[in-house]
Backbone bond lengths (Angstrom), bond angles and torsions (degrees), N, CA, C in turn:
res aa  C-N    CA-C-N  psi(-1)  N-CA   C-N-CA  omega(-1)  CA-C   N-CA-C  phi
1 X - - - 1.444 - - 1.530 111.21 -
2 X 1.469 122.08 -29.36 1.589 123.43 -145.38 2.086 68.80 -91.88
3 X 1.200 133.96 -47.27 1.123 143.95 -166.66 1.471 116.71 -35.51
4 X 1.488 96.74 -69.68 1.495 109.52 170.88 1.909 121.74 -47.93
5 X 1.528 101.23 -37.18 1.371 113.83 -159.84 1.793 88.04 -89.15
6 X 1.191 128.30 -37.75 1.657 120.89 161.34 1.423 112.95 -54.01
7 X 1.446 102.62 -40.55 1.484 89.89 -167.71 1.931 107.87 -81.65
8 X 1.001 117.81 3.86 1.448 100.40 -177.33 1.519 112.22 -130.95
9 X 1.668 115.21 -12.21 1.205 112.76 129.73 1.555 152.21 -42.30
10 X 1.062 91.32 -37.67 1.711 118.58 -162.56 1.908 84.34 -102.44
11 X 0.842 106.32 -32.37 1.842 93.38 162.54 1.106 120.65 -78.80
12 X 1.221 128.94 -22.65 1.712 144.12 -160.82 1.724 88.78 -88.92
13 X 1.116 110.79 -65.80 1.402 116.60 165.62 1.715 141.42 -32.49
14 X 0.958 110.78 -67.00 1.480 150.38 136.10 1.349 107.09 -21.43
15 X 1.819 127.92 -62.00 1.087 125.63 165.67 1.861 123.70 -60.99
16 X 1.326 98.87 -51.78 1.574 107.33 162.32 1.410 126.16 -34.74
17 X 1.343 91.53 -52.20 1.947 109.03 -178.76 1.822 80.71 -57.66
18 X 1.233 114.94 -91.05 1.263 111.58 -142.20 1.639 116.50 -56.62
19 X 1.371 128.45 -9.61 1.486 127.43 178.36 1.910 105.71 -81.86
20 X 1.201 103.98 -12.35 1.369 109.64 -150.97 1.749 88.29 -106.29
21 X 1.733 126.08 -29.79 0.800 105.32 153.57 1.749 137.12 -76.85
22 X 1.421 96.34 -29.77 1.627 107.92 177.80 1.672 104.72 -54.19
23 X 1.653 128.55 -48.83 1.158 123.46 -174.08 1.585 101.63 -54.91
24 X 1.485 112.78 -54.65 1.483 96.91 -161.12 1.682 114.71 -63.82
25 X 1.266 121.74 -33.14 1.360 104.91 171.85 1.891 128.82 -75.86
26 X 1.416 87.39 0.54 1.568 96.97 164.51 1.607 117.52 -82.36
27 X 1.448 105.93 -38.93 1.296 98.82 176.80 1.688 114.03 -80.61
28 X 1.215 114.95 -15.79 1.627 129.95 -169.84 1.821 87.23 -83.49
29 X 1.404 133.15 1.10 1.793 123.89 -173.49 1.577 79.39 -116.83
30 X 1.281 117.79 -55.52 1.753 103.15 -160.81 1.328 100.33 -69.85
31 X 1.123 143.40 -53.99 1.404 152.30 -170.96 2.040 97.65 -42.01
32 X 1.250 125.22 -49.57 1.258 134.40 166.15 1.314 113.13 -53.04
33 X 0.736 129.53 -52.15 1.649 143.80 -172.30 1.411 95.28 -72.80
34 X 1.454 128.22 -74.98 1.614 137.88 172.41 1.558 86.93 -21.99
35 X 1.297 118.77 -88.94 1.469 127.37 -168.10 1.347 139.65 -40.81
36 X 1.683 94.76 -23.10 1.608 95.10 161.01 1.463 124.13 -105.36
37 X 0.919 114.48 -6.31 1.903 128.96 153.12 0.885 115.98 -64.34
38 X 1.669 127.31 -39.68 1.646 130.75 165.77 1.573 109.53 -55.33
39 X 1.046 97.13 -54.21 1.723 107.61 166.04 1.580 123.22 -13.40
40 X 1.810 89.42 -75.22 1.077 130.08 -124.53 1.878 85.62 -93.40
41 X 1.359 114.82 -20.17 1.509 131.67 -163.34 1.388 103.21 -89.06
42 X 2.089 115.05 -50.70 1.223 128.06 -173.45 1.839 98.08 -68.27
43 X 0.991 124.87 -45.70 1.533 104.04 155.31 1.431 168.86 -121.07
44 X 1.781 78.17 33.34 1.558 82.86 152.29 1.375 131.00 -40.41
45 X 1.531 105.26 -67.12 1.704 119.05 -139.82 2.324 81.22 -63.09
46 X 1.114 117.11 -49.14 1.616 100.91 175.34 1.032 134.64 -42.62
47 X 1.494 125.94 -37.06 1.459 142.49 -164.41 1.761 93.96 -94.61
48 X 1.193 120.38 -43.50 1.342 119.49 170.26 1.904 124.42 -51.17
49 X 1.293 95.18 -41.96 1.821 111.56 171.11 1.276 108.21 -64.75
50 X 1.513 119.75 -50.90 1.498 134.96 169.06 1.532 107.65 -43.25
51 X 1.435 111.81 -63.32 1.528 104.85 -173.06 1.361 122.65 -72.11
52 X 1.250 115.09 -21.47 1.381 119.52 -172.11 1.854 100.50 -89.49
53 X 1.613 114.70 -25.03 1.470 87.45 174.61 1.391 114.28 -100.89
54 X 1.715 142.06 -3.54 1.233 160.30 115.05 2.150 103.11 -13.05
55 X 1.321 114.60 -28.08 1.664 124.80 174.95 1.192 92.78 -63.48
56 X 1.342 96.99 -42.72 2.243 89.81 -131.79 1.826 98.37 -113.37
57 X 1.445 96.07 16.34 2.001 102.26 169.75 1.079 98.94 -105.60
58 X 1.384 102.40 154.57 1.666 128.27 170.55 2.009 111.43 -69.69
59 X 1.139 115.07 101.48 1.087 141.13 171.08 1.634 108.89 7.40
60 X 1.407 98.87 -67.05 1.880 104.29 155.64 1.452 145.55 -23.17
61 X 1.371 64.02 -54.86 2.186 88.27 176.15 1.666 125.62 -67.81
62 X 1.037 104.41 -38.61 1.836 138.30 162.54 1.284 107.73 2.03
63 X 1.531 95.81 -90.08 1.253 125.69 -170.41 1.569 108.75 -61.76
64 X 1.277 118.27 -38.01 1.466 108.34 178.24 1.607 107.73 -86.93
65 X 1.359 121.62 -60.36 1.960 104.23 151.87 1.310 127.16 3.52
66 X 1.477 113.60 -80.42 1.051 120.74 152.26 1.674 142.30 -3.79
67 X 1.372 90.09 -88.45 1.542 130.38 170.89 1.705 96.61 -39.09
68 X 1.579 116.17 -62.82 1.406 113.59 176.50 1.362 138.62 -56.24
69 X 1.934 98.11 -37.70 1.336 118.78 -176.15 1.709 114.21 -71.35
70 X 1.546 95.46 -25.75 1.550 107.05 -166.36 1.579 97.60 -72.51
71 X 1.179 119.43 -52.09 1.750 143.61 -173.90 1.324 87.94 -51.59
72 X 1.485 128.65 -40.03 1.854 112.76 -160.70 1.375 90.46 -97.19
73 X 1.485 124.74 -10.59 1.682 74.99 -165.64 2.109 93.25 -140.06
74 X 1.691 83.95 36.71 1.570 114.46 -173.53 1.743 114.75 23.28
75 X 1.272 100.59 79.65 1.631 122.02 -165.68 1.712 114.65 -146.91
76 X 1.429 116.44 74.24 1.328 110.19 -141.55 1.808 100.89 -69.65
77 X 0.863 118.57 94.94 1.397 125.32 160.74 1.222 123.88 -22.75
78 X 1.615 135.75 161.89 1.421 138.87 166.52 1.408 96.56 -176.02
79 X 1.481 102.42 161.31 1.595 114.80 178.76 1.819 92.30 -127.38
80 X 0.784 101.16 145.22 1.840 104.16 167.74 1.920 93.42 -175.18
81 X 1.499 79.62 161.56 1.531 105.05 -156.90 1.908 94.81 -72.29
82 X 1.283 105.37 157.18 1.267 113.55 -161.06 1.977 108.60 -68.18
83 X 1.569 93.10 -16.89 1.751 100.78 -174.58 1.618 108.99 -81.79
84 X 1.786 101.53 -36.32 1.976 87.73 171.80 1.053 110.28 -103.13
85 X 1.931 121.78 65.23 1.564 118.24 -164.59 2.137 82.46 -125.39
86 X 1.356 108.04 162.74 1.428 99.66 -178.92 1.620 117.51 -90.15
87 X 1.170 112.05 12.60 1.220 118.53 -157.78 1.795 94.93 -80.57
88 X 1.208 111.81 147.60 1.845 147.82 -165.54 1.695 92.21 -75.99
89 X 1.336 121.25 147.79 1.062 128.57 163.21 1.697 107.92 -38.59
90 X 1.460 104.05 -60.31 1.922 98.38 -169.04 1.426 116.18 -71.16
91 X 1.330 108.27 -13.96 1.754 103.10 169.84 1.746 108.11 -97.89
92 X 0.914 119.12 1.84 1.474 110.35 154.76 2.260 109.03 -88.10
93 X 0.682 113.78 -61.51 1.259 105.42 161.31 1.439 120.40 -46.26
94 X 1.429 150.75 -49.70 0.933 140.51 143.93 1.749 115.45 -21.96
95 X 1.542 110.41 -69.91 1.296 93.81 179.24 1.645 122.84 -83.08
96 X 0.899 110.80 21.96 1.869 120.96 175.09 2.129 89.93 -102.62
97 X 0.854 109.77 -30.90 1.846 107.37 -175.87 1.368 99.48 -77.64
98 X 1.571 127.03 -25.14 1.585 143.05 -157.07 1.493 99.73 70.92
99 X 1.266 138.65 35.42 1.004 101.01 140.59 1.637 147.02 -87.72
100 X 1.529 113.77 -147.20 1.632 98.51 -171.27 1.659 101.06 -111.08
C-alpha cells in the first residue's frame, strides 16, 4: 500500500519539481531577450541622430565630431569600413534593407 502511495506521490512531486524548473528557465530566456531589445530600443533614437548628422558633414569633420561627441557622452566612437566591421551576414543585410 505505502508503495503505490510513494509511487504516485513521488510522481506528483517529481512532476512539480520538473515544470517549476522548466518555467523558470523559460522565463530566465525571455526575460534576456526582453532585456536586450530594451537595450537595444534606449539606443537607437542616439545612434540614429549620430548617423544622420555624421550624413550631412563634410567627410573631414567626422573624425573630430566624433572624437568630441564620444568624450561628452563617454562612448568611444570609430568609423571603419563595413568589411572589417563584426557584424553577421544577416545584420549586414538588415542594415543594407535599412533596417534596425
Amino acid at each position: 500500500m505505502s508503495s503505490i502511495f510513494l509511487r504516485i506521490y513521488g510522481g506528483l512531486l517529481f512532476s512539480l519539481v520538473l515544470v517549476s524548473v522548466l518555467s523558470g528557465i523559460v522565463v530566465t530566456i525571455v526575460n534576456g531577450v526582453r532585456l536586450a531589445e530594451y537595450r537595444e530600443d534606449m539606443a537607437r533614437g542616439t545612434f540614429r541622430l549620430i548617423s544622420e548628422v555624421l550624413a550631412a558633414m563634410p567627410e573631414e569633420q567626422r573624425h573630430k565630431w566624433l572624437g568630441e561627441w564620444g568624450h561628452k557622452l563617454s562612448i568611444p566612437f570609430s568609423m571603419l569600413p563595413l568589411e572589417r566591421s563584426d557584424f553577421t551576414p544577416k545584420e549586414i543585410e538588415q542594415l543594407s534593407l535599412g533596417g534596425d
